[in-house]
C-alpha positions in Angstrom: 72.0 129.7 92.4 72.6 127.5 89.4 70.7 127.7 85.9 68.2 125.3 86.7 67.5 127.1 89.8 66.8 130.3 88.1 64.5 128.9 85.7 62.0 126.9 88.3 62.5 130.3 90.3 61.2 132.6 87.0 58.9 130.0 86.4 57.3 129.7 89.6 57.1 133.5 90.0 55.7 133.4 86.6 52.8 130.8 87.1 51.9 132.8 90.6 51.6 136.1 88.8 49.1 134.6 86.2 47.2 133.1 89.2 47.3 136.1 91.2 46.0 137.8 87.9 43.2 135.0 87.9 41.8 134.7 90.8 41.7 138.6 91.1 39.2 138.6 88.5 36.9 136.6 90.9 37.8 137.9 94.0 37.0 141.6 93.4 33.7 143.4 92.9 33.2 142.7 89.4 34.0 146.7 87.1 30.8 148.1 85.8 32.2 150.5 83.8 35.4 150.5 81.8 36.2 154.3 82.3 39.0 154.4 80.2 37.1 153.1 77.0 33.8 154.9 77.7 31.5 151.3 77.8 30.2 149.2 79.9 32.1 145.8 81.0 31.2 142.7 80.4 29.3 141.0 83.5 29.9 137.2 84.5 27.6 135.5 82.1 24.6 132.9 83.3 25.1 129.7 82.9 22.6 127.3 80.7 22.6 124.2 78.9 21.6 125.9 76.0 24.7 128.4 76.1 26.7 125.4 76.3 25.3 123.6 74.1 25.8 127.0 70.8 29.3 127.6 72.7 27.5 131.1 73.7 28.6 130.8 77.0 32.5 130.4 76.7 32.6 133.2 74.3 30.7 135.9 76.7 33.0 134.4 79.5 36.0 135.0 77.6 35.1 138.3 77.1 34.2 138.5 80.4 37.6 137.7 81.2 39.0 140.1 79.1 37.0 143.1 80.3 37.8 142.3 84.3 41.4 141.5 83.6 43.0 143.5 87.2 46.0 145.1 84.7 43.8 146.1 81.6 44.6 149.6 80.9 48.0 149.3 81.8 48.7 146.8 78.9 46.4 148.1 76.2 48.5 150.8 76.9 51.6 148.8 76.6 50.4 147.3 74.0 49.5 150.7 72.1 53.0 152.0 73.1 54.8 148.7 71.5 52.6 149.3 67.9 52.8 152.9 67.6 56.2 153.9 69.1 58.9 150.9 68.3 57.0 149.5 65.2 56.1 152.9 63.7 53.1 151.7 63.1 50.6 155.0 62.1 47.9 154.4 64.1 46.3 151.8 67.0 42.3 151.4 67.0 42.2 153.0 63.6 43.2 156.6 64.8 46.2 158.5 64.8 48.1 161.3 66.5 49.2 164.3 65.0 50.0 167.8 66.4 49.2 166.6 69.4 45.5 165.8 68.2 44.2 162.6 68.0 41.4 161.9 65.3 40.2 159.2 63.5 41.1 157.9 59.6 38.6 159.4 56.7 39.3 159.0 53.7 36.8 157.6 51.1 33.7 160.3 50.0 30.5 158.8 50.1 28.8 160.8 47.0 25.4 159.2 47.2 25.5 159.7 51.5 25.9 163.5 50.5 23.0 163.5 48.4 21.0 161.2 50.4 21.4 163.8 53.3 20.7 166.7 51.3 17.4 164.9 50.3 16.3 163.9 53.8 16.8 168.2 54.7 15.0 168.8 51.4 12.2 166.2 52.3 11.7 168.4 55.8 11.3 171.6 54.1 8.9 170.4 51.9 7.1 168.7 54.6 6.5 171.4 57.1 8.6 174.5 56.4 7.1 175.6 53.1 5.1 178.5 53.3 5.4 179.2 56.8 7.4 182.4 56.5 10.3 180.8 57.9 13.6 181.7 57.3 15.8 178.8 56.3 19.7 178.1 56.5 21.9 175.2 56.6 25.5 174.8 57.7 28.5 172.1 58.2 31.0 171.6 60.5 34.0 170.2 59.2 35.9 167.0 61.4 39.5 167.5 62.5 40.6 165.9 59.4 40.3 168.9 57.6 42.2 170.7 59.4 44.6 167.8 60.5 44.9 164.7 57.7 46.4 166.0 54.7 49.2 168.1 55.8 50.8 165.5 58.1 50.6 162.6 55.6 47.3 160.8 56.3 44.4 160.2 53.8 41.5 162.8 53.7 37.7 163.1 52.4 37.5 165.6 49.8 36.1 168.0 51.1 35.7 170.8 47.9 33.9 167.6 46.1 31.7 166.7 49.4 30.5 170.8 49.7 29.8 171.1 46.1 27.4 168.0 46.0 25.7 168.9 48.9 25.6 172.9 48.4 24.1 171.8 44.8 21.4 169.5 46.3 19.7 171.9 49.2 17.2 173.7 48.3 15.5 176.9 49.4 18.2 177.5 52.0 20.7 179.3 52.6 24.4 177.7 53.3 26.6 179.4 56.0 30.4 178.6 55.3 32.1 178.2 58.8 35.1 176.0 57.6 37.1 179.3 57.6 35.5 180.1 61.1 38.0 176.9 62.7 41.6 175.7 63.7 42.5 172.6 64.7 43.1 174.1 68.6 39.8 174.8 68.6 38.8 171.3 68.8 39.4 169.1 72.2 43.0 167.1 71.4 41.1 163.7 72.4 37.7 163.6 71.2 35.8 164.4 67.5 33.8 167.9 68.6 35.1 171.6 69.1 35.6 173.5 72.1 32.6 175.4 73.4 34.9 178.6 74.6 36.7 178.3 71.3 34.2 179.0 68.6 33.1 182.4 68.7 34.1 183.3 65.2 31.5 180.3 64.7 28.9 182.0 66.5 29.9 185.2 64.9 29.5 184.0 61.1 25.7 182.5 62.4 24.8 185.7 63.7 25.7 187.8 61.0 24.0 185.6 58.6 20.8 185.1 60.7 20.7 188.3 62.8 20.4 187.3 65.5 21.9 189.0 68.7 24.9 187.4 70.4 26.7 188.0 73.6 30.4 189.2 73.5 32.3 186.0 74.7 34.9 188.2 76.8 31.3 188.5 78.7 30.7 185.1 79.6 32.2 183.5 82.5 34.5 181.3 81.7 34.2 177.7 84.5 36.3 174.7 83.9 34.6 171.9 85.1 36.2 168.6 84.4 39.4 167.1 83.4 38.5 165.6 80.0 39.1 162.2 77.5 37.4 162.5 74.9 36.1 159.2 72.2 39.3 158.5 70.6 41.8 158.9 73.9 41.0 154.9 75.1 41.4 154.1 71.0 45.2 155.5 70.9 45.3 154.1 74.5 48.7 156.2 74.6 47.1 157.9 77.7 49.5 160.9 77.0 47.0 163.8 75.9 44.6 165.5 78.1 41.7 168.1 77.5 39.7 169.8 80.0 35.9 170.9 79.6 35.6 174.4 79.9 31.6 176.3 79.5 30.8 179.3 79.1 27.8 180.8 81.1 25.9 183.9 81.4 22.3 184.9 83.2 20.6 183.8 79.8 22.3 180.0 80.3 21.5 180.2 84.2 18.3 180.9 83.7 16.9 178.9 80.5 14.7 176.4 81.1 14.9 173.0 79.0 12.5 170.4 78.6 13.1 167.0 77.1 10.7 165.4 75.6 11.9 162.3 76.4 12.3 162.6 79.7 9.2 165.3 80.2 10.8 167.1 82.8 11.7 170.6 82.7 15.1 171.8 84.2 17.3 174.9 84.8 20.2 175.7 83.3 21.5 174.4 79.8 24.7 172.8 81.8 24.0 169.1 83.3 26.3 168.7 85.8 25.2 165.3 86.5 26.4 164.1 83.6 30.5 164.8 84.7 29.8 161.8 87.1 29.4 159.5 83.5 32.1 158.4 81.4 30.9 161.0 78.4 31.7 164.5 80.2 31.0 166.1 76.5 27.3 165.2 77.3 27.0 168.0 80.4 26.4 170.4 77.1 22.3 170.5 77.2 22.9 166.5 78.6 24.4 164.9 75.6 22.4 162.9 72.9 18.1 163.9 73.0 16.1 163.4 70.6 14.1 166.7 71.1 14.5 169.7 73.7 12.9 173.3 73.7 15.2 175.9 75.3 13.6 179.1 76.4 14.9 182.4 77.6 12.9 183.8 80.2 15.2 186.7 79.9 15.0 187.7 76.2 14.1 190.9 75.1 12.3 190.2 71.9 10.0 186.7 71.1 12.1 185.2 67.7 11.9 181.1 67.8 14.8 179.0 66.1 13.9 175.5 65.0 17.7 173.6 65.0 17.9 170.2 63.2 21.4 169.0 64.6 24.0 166.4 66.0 25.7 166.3 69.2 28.1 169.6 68.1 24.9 171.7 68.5 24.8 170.5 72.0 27.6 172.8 73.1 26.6 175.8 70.2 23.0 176.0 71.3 24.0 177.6 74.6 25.6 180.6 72.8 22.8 181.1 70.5 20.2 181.5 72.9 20.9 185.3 73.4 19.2 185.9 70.4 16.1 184.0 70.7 13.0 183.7 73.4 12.7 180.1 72.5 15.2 177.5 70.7 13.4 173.9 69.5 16.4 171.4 69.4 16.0 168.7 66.9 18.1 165.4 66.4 16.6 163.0 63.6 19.2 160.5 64.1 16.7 159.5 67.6 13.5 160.9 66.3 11.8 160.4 62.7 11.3 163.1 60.9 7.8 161.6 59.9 5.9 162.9 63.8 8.1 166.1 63.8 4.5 167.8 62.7 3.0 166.7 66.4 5.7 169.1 68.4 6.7 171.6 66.0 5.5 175.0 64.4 7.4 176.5 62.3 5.3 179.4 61.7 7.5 182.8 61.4 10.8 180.5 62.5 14.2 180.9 61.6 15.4 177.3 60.9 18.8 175.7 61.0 20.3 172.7 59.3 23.7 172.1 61.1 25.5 169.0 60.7 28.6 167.7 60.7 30.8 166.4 57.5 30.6 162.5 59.1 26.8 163.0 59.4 27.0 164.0 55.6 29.4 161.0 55.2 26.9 158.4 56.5 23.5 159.7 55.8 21.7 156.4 57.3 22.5 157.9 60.6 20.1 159.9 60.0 16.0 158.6 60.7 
């Protein structure tokens, strides 16, 4: 076969692949979910003069396009493999891998986000916890830059500076240092929060400052129940690192009984199974992001209420605190304000936990 042959040949082949490529976007049942980057994919987008007419229409069908492509994961992956491995390029999607952890770049301390978080906790003591005999403490969870960043080359927050402004600005609680209570193993390799089975020192360093019983985690049973890829594995795209969601249960988990306000229903068990079926398995801990939930403990021994103002971490640490209390009222002001809190809580003869973690305290207007 001469030259020219070749060509026309490579060319042909070429031009059938893209077509093949095409028309399989049409032909198949259009992907609802983009598994892989944890969203949902763009739909076929209708057609009106008006789209036309503000060019509305041939930007959602691009994207369209781009979101049904047949081979999508396979060349972001490439693609991701081309940047990070031949270029040396540090990161892809704005995160990085190191230790075989992949977490996302931090770098740049928000003072007035510290304070402005600080004030918003402040504003809620004054608001409805003052005078009621609770007991108040606070807490943060450091990110995996912490423990990551610095030592393998990458910008980091301060952390010392962000502690100090925001240790300075509570008042009338009492901070619980856990930043000594964590490794970077203890944290899932491909997503932002920590290990459920892997925080006891965590739970530990709560209960000794609260007093509040615990359970000895050699005494929970310990049930993998999902292969795992966490927020920032479809960012790296490298598709090389792999976590698995382990719980931890007990008769006290088994048999609490959690109702969501939203919701207002009432289920069994702090563990939503359902929710391995989605494409956020973090969110079978008490079913991911809720505004407000109450989780009692038929089973405990003694009536003591915690009140727990937190983010998702606390989804996977209320579980293992709720050996110590009758009743836990999970809070999460970045989905309700602050300003009703008075029409579903008592915080009569509470203990009360502030529990957030260093992002949250990063980016205060999370926060309601």
């Amino acid at each position: 076969m001469g030259k020219k042959m070749r060509n026309i040949a490579c060319t042909v082949c070429f031009a059938a692949f893209i077509i093949a490529l095409g028309a399989a976007c049409f032909l198949r049942e259009p992907v609802q979910i983009l598994v892989s980057e944890r969203r949902k994919a763009t739909q076929m987008p209708e057609f009106s003069v008006e789209a036309v007419m503000d060019k509305s229409l041939f930007d959602d069908f691009e994207k369209y396009l781009t979101d049904q492509f047949p081979l999508r994961d396979g060349f972001r992956s490439i693609n991701a493999a081309i940047r990070m491995k031949l270029f040396r390029q540090t990161d892809n999607g704005g995160v990085y891998l190191a230790e075989g952890h992949i977490s996302e770049f931090q770098s740049t301390l928000n003072e007035n986000s510290v304070k402005a978080t600080a004030d918003k906790l402040n504003s809620i003591y004054e608001k409805y916890i003052s005078g009621k005999n609770a007991k108040v403490y606070c807490s943060v969870v450091p990110d995996k830059n912490y423990y990551l960043a610095e030592k393998n080359g990458y910008p980091s927050l301060d952390y010392d500076k962000m502690l100090e402004i925001f240790t300075s600005e509570i008042k009338n609680m009492e901070y619980i240092d856990i930043f000594d209570c964590l490794t970077i193993d203890d944290y899932y390799k491909t997503d932002s929060h920590w290990k459920q089975e892997e925080i006891s020192a965590v739970v530990d360093r709560l209960s000794e400052k609260m007093g509040f019983k615990t359970r000895p985690f050699s005494d929970y049973k310990n049930q993998k129940l999902s292969d795992f890829e966490g927020v920032y594995a479809p960012r790296l795209a490298l598709g090389s690192t792999k976590d698995e969601i382990i719980a931890l249960s007990s008769p006290v988990t088994d048999s609490a009984k959690v109702f969501n306000l939203e919701t207002n229903k009432t289920t069994q068990g702090v563990y939503d199974m359902s929710k391995l079926d989605g494409y956020d398995k973090y969110e079978v801990f008490l079913s991911g992001a809720a505004a407000f939930l109450t989780v009692e403990n038929p089973l405990a021994q003694e009536k003591r209420e915690l009140v727990i103002f937190r983010d998702s971490f606390g989804s996977s640490l209320v579980p293992l605190m709720l050996e110590g209390y009758s009743k836990i009222t999970v809070v999460d002001i970045r989905y309700i304000s602050p300003q009703i809190l008075g029409e579903y809580v008592d915080f009569t003869d509470c203990d009360v936990l502030f529990i957030y973690n260093t992002l949250i305290l990063n980016q205060s207007n999370i926060l309601k």
